[in-house]
C-alpha positions in Angstrom: -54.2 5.6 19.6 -52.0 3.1 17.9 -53.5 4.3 14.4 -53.1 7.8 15.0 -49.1 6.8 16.0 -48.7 4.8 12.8 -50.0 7.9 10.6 -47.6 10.2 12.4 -45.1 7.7 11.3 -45.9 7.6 7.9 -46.4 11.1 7.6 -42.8 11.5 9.3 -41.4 9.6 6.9 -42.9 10.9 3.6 -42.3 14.4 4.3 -38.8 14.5 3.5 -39.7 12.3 -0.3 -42.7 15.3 -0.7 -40.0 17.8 -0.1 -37.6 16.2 -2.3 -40.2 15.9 -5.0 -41.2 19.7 -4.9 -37.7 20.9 -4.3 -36.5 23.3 -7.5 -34.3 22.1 -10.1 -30.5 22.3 -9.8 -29.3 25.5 -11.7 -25.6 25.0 -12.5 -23.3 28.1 -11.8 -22.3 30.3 -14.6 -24.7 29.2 -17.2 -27.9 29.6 -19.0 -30.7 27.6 -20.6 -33.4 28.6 -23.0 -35.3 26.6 -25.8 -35.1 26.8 -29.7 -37.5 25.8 -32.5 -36.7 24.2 -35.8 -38.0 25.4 -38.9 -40.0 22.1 -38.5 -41.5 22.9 -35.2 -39.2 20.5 -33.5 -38.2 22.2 -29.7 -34.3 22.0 -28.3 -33.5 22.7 -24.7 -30.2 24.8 -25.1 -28.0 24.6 -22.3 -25.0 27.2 -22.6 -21.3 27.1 -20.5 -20.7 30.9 -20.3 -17.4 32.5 -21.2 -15.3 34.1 -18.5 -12.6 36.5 -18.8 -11.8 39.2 -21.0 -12.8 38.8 -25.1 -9.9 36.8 -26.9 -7.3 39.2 -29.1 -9.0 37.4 -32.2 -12.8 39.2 -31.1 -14.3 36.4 -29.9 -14.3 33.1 -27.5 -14.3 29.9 -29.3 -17.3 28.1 -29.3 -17.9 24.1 -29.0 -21.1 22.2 -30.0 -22.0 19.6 -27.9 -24.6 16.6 -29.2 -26.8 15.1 -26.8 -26.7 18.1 -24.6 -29.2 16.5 -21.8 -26.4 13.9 -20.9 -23.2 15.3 -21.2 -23.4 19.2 -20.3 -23.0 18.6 -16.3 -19.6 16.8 -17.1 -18.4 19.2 -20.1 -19.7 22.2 -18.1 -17.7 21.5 -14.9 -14.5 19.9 -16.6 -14.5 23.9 -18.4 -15.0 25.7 -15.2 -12.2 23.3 -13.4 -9.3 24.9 -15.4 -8.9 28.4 -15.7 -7.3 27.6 -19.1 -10.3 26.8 -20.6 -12.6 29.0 -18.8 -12.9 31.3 -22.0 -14.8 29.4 -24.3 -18.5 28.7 -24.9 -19.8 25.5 -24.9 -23.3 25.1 -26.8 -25.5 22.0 -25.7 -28.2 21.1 -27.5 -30.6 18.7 -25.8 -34.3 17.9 -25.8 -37.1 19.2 -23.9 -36.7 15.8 -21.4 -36.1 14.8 -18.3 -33.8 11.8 -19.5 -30.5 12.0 -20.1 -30.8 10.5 -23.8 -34.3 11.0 -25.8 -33.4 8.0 -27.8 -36.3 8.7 -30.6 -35.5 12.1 -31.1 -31.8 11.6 -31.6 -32.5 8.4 -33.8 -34.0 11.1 -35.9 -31.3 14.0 -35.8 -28.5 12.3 -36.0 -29.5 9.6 -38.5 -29.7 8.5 -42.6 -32.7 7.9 -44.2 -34.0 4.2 -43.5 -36.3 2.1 -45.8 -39.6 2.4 -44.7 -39.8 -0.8 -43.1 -37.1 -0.2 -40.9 -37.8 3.2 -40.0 -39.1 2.7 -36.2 -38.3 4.6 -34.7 -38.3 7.7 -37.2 -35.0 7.9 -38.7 -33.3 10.0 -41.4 -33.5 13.4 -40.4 -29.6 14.4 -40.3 -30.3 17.1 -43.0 -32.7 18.5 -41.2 -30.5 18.7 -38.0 -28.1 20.5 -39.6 -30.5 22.7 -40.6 -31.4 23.8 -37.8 -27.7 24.3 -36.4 -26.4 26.1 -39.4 -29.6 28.0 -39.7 -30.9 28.7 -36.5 -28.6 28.0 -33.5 -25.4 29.7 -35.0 -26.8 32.7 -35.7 -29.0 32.9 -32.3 -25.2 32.1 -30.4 -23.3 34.8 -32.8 -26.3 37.5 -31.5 -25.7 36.6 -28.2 -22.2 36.2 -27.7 -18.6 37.4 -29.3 -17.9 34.7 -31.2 -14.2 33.5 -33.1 -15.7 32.2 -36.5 -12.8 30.6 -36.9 -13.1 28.2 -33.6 -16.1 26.6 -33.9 -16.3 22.7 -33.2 -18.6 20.0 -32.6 -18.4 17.0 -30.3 -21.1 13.8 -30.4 -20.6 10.8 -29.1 -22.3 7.1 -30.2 -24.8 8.4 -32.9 -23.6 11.6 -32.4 -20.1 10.5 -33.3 -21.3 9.5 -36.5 -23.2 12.3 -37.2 -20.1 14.9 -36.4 -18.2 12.4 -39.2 -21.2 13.0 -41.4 -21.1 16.5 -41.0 -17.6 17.0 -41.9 -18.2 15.0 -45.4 -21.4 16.9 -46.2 -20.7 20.4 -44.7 -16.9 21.1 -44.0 -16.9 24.6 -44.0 -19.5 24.6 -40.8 -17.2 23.3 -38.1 -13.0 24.0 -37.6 -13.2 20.5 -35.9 -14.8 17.3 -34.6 -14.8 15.0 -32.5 -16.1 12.1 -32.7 -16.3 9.9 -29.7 -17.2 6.2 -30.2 -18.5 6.5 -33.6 -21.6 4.1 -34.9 -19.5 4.0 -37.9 -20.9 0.2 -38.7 -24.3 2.0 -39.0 -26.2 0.8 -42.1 -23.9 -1.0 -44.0 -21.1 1.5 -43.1 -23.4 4.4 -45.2 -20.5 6.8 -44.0 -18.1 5.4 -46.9 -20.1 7.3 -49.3 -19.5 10.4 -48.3 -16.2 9.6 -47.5 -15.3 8.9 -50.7 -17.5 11.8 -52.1 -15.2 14.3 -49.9 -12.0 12.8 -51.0 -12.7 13.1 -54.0 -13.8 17.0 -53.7 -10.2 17.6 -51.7 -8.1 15.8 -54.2 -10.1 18.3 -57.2 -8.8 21.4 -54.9 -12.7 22.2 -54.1 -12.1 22.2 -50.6 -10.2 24.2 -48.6 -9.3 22.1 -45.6 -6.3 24.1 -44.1 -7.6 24.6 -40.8 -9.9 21.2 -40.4 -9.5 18.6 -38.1 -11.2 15.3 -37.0 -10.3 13.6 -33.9 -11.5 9.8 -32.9 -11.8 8.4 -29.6 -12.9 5.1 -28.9 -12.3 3.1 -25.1 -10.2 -0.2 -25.7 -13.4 -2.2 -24.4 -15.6 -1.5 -26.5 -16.3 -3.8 -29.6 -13.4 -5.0 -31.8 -15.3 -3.8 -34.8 -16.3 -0.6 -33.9 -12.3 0.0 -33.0 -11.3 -1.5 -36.4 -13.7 1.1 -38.3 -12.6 4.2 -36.2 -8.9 3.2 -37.0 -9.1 2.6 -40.8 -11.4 5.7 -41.5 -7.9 7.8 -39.7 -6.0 5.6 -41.7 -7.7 6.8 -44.6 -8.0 10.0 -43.8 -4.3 10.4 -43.7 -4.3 10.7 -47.3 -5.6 13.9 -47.0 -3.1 15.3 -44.3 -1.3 17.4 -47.7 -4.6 18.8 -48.5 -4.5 20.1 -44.5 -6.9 17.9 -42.5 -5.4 17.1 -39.5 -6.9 13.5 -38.3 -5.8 11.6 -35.0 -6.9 7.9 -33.5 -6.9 7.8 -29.8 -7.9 4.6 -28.0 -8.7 5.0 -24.3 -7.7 2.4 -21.7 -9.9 0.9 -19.7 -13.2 2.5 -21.5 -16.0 1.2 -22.6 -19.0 2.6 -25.2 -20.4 4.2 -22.3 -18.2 5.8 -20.1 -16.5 7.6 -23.1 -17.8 10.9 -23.3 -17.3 11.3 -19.5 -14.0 10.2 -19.3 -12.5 12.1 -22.2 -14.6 15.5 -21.2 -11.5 17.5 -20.3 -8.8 16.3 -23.0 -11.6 17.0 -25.4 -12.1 20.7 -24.3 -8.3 21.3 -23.6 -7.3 20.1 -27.3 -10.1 21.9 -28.7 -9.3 25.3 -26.7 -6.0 24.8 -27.3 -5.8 24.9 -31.2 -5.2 27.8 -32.8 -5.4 29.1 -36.8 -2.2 31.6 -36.7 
């Protein structure tokens, strides 16, 4: 008798953890998921914010890629939906097929340089690859599936994907209006990021580029490492130099922030400056 009590106990108690464990996902209102391939075979989990409201008078809503889409899509998805003022954009997640919030060797992949190979563990180096697979495949799978502004299209990363946004406006400028980079690994091999930097200078200054309607904002939180605050404030102060040639750069250091806690604090200022920018 006292056994057959103690295994209606236990069976009282587990039943709720069983139910939890076989209860559905969570399915956010007003958006959809499905999953993309790389040319490479590599799978994304894309996680989209839907647009609301009418088409904007320019044809299309204005669309934001967002890095490490697994982690930060819950916050940027219901900072969008709390406003109606920015309710009529798209925002574009791209994550991993996971169930963590970061897939640290798949990022350290994407949104990395090549690394000698006896540093290369994890896999690094495949930032060209990435962008690849954004310019050539995600883009055009978002343009056929929604009205899209061409002329409103930004990207936002944060850490690694900080760096890699940075990266992505020295390499390939025309691809995104603007970025933000939130906490930048700017430090990352031996600063590698100068390189470029000076390489896209260097194309502005010849006229090559037309950077008009380009801009690159940096956020950093006042806690995190004096270093990594140093970097993201002389690369703006840099970047000034090019303010004539029409890139708009801006330094914004968060209070009370940390490496961490960035990309959740900033969610809404991020969307609201983005949304907010217009080309006329």
């Amino acid at each position: 008798m006292i056994r057959r009590r103690l295994l209606l106990c236990l069976s009282a108690l587990l039943l709720p953890v069983m139910a939890l464990a076989q209860a559905a996902p969570v399915t956010l209102d007003g958006t959809e998921q499905w999953t993309l391939k790389s040319a490479e075979g590599r799978e994304y989990r894309i996680m989209i914010s839907l647009p609301e409201g009418d088409v904007p008078w320019t044809g299309g809503y204005p669309v934001i890629y967002l890095l490490d889409g697994n982690a930060y899509f819950p916050a940027f998805h219901a900072a969008k939906r709390a406003q109606d003022r920015l309710r009529g954009a798209i925002v574009v997640a791209i994550g991993y097929p996971s169930d963590t919030p970061l897939d640290f060797e798949r990022r350290a992949f994407d949104l990395s340089p090549p690394q000698p190979a006896e540093r290369n563990v994890p896999a690094q180096g495949g930032q060209d690859l990435f962008l690849d697979f954004i310019e050539q495949r995600l883009m055009p799978e978002v343009n056929a599936r929604f009205k899209v502004d061409q002329d409103q299209r930004s990207l936002v990363g944060h850490s690694f994907g900080g760096m890699f946004g940075v990266y992505t406006l020295f390499t390939r400028p025309a691809l995104f209006q603007h970025v933000v980079a939130v906490s930048p690994s700017l430090w990352w091999r031996d600063r590698y990021l100068m390189v470029h930097e000076r390489a896209f200078t260097q194309r502005a200054q010849a006229g090559q580029l037309d950077l008009t309607h380009s801009s690159l904002t940096l956020m950093i939180g006042d806690r995190e490492m004096p270093q990594e605050i140093q970097d993201a404030r002389a690369l703006q102060h840099r970047l000034e130099a090019l303010s004539g040639y029409g890139l708009r750069s801006d330094f914004q250091l968060e209070s009370g922030e940390d490496h961490m806690s960035m990309p959740f604090r900033v969610a809404a200022r991020v969307l609201d400056e983005l949304i907010s920018t217009r080309r006329f």
